[in-house]
C-alpha positions as CSV (number, residue, x, y, z in Angstrom):
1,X,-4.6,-4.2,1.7
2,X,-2.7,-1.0,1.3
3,X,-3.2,1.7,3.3
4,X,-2.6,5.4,3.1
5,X,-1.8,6.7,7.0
6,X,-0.9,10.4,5.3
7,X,-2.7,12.8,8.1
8,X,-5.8,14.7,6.9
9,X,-3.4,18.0,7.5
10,X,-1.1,17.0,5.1
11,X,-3.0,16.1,1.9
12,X,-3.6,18.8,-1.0
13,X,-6.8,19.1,-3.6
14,X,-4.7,17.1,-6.1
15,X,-3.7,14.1,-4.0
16,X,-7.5,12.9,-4.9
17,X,-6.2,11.9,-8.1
18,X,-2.9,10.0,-7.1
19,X,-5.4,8.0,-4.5
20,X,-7.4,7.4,-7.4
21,X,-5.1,5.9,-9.2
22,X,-3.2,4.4,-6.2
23,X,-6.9,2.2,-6.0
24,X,-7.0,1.2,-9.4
25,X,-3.4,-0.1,-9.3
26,X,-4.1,-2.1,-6.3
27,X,-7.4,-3.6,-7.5
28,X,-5.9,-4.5,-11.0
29,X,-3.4,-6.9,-9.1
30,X,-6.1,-7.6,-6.3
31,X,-5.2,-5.9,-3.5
32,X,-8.0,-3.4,-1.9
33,X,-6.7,0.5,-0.8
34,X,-7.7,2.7,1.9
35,X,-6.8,5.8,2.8
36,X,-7.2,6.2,6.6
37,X,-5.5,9.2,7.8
38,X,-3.8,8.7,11.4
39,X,-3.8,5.3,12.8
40,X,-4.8,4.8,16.0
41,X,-2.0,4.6,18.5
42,X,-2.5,0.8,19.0
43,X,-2.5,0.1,15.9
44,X,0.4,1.9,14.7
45,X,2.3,0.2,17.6
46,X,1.4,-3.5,16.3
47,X,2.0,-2.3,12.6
48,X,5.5,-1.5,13.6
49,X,6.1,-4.2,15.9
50,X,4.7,-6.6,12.5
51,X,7.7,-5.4,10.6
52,X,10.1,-7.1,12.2
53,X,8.6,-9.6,10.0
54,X,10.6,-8.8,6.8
55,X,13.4,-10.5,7.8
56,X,14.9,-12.9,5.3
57,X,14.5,-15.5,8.0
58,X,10.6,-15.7,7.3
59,X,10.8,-14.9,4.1
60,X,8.3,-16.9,1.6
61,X,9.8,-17.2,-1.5
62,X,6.6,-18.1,-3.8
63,X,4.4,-15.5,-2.0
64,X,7.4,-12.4,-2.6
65,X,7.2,-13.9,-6.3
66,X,3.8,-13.5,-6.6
67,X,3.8,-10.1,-4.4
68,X,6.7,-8.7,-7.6
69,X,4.5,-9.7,-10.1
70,X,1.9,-8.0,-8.9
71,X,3.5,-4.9,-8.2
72,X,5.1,-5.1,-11.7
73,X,2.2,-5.8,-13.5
74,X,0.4,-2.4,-11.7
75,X,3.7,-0.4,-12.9
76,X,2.3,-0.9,-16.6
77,X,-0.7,1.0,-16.0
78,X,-1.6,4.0,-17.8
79,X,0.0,7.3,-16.3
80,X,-2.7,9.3,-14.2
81,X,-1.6,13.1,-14.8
């Protein structure tokens, strides 16, 4: 899941498009995309405290593989102007 936290305040008429095609990248590799303005405070705090998770001591090798991959393969998509 990817999520877009931009506040509501702070997006322009054209950022439609590059959430457009921010969605079709993610669902070509799989991934689903929401765009969901602020976060609630709670959450925000947990989402923060969750990074501490990318630490190379719990890194997963095969799944980091796999999450390149992906994220390569969604470069390749067609340019949305």
């Amino acid at each position: 899941m990817v999520l877009d936290v931009r506040p509501d305040d702070r997006i322009e008429p054209e950022d439609a498009v590059k959430f457009g095609a921010t969605a079709t990248a993610c669902a070509v590799v799989g991934w689903d995309f929401e765009r969901v303005g602020v976060l609630d405070p709670v959450l925000a705090a947990n989402l923060r405290g969750s990074s501490g998770y990318r630490h190379p001591r719990v890194r997963r090798e095969p799944m980091a593989a796999e999450l390149r991959a992906g994220v390569k393969q969604a470069a390749s998509l067609p340019q949305v102007d």
